[in-house]
C-alpha positions as CSV (number, residue, x, y, z in Angstrom):
1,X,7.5,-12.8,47.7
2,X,11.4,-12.5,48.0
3,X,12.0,-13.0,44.1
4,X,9.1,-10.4,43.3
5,X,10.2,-7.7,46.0
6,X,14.3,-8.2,44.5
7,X,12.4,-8.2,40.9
8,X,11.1,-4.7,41.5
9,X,14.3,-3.2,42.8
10,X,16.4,-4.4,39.5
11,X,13.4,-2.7,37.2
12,X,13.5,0.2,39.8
13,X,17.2,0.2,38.8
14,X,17.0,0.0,35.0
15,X,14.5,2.5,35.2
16,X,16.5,4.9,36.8
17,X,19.3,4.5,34.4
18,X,17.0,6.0,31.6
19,X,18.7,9.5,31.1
20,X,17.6,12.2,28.3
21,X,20.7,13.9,26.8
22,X,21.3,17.0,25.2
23,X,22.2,17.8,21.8
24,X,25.5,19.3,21.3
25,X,26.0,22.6,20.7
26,X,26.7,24.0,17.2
27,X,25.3,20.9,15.7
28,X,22.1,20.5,13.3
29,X,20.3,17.2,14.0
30,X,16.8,15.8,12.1
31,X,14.1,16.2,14.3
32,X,13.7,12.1,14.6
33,X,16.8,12.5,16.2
34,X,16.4,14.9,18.7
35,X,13.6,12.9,19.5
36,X,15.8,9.4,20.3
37,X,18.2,11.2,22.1
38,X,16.0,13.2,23.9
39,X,12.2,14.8,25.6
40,X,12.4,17.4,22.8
41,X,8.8,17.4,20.6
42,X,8.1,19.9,22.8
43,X,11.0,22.1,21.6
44,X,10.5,21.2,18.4
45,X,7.0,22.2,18.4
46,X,8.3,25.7,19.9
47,X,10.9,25.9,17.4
48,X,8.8,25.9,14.5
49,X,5.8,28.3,16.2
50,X,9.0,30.6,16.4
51,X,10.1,30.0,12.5
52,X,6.4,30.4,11.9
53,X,7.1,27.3,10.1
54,X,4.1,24.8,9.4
55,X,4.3,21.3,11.5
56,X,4.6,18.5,9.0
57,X,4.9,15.3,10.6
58,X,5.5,16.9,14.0
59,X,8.8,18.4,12.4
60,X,10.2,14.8,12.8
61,X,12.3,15.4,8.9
62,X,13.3,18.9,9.7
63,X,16.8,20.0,10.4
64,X,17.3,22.1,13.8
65,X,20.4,23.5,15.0
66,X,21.3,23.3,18.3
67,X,22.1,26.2,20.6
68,X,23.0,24.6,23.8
69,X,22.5,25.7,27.3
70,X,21.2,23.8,30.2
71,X,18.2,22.4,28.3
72,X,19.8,21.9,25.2
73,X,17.8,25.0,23.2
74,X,17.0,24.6,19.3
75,X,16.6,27.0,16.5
76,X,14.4,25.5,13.3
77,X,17.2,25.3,10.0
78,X,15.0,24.2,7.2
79,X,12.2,21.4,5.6
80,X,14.2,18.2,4.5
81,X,13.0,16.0,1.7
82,X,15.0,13.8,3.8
83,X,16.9,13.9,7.1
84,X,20.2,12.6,7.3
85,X,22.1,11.0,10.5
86,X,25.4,12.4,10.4
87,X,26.6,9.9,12.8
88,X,28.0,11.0,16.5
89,X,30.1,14.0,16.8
90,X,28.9,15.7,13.4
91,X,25.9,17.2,11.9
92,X,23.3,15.7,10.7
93,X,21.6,17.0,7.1
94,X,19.1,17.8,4.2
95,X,19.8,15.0,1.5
């Protein structure tokens, strides 16, 4: 009872740890990478309703540029043939 009660707190623990991030502002990032850093199909989704841009596999190979502010806001950039990781600290891009 003791191991499963002290078991629960530790996954309690990790759980808690968990923490969406933003992107950083003045950076594009892939789509597939807004989504592993972050909660954001749903901006993504809004983004390209407000490109009037068609949803191809849920905008997961399109670039986005990030705006910033307190829920990390994103503007739709362009279709990619392919999506690029830039790596940390720079932009990620159309190759």
């Amino acid at each position: 009872m003791k191991s499963t009660v002290i078991a629960a707190a530790v996954a309690l623990l990790f759980a808690s740890c968990v923490v969406a991030r933003n992107c950083t502002p003045g950076l594009n990032y892939c789509g597939q990478t807004l989504v592993d850093i972050g909660r954001y199909q749903q901006q993504i989704n809004q983004a390209l309703s407000d490109a009037d841009q068609t949803k191809i596999n849920n905008g997961l190979g399109d670039l986005f540029h990030c705006v910033g502010g307190s829920n990390g806001d994103i503007n739709w950039v362009q279709h990619c043939g392919r999506c690029t990781d830039g790596g940390a600290g720079s932009s990620d891009y159309c190759a």
